[in-house]
Every structure is written in C-alpha cells, then in structure tokens.
C-alpha positions in Angstrom: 22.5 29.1 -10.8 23.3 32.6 -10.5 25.0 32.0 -7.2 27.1 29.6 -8.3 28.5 31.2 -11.7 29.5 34.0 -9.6 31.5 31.7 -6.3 33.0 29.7 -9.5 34.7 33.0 -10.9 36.1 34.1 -7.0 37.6 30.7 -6.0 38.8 28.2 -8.9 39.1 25.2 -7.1 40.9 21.8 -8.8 39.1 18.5 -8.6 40.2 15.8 -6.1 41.2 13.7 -8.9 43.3 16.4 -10.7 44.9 17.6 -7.0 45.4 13.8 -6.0 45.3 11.7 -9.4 47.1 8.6 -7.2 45.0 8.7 -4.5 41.6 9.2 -5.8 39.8 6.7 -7.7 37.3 8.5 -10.1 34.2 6.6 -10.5 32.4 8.4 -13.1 33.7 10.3 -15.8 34.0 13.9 -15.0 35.9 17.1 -17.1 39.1 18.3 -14.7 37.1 21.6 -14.5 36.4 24.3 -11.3 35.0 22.0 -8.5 33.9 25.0 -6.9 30.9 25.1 -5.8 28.9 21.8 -6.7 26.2 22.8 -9.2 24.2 19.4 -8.3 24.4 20.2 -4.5 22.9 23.5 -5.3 20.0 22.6 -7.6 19.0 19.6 -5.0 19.2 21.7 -2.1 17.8 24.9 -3.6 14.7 21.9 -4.8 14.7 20.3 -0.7 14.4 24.0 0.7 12.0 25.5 -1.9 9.6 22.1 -1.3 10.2 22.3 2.5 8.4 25.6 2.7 5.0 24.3 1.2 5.2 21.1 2.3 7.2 20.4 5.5 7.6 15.8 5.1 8.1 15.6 1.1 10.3 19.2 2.1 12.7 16.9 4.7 12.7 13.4 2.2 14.3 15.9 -0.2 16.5 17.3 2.1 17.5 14.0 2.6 18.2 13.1 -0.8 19.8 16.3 -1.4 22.4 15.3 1.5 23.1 12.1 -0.4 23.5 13.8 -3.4 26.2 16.2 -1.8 28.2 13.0 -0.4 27.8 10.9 -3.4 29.6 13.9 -5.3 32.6 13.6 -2.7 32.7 9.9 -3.0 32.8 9.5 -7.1 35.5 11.7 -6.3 34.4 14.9 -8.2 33.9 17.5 -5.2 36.0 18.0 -2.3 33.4 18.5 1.2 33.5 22.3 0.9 32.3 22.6 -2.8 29.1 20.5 -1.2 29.0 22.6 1.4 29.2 26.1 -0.7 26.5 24.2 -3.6 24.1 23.6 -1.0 24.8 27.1 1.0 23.7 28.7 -2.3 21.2 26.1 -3.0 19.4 26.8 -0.1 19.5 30.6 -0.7 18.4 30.8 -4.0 15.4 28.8 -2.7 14.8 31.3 0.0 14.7 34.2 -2.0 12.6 32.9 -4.3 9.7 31.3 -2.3 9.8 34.4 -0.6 9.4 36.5 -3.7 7.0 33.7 -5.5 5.0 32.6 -2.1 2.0 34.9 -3.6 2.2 33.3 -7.2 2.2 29.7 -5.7 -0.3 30.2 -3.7 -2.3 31.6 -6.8 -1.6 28.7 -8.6 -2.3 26.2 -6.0 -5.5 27.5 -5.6 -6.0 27.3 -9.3 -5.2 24.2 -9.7 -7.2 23.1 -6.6 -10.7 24.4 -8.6 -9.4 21.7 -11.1 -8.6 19.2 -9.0 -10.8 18.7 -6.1 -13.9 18.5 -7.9 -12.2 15.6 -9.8 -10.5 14.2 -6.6 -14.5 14.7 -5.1 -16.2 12.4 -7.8 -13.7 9.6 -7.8 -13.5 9.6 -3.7 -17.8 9.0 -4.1 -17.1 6.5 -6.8 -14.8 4.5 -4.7 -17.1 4.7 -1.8 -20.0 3.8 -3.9 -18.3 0.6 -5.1 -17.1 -0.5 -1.8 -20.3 -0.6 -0.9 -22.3 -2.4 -3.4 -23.0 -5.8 -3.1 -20.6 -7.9 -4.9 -22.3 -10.8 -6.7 
C-alpha cells in the first residue's frame, strides 16, 4: 500500500525481537526489517472496511478477523501495538477512499453480474422446489 511505503520512510521502527532479542520469543521467522507500519494489518483492514460498506455482517466477521490478524502480529512477536495500530489506520483509509471513488463501478458490476446470476439462482431455486415436492417412490 501506498500509505504504508510512505509511514515506513518517516518512522523506521526496529522489530520487538531485534529491540528486545532476550525477551521476545519469535515464533515465526521474520527479516529484522522496518516494523513500521504492519503491511498485513493494512491489507486486512483496508479488506474488513472496503467489505463493510457493501455488506454490513460479512463487513464486521472481517473486521474481526482483521483484529486478530493485528494481535497475532504482536504476539509472534513481529510488530510492536502501534505498527498494528498505524497498518490498520491506513488500512482502513485506503478502503475509504477507494469505495468512495469505486462505489459507482461496483455497483455497475454488481448489477452485471446480477443479470448473470439471478436467472441462474431463479432456475435452480424452482428445481429445488420442484423436487421437494414430487412424490418420492
């Protein structure tokens, strides 16, 4: 992310198992690069937000999971609290200004896609319905 690239060249930040090498345990295998901001708590919070604005349960699951991605960074020991925090800052920003900008072509597409699918979804709900009630021999 755009957002991120530029935060990592204000703020170099060393990771909590290069600042504390005896008191961290590292529980994945990381390069002792910029922590600053977390590039996975961006992308899964600029994903949460961007869903949450079409779709307001699958949007609040990811933003969930996107949480759990952000504390799971801090406990494999790769991110310190505030490189989460900054990721998912930008994360959800990115997501904002795009789905603003791209709310039109979405909707153009979902409404593409729906002359595709609900036809489709149409038949097989009739064929279902059909077979339920058939007598079964």
């Amino acid at each position: 992310m755009l957002g991120n690239a530029a935060l990592s060249h204000l703020w170099f930040h060393d990771r909590p198992f290069v600042d504390h090498p005896k008191q961290t345990v590292l529980l994945v295998h990381h390069g002792a690069d910029n922590s600053f901001p977390s590039d996975h708590s961006a992308f899964a919070f600029a994903v949460a937000v961007a869903v949450l604005l079409f779709h307001r349960r699958l949007g609040l699951l990811l933003l969930a999971v996107a949480a759990g991605v952000g504390v799971d960074r801090v406990l494999v020991g790769v991110h310190y609290p505030i490189d989460v925090v900054a990721g998912a800052l930008v994360g959800t920003v990115a997501a904002l200004l795009v789905a603003t900008a791209g709310r039109p072509y979405v909707t153009w597409v979902a409404r593409l896609a729906s002359r595709v699918s609900d036809p489709a979804v149409a038949a097989v709900t009739r064929w279902i319905g059909t077979a339920r009630r058939s007598p079964r021999h």
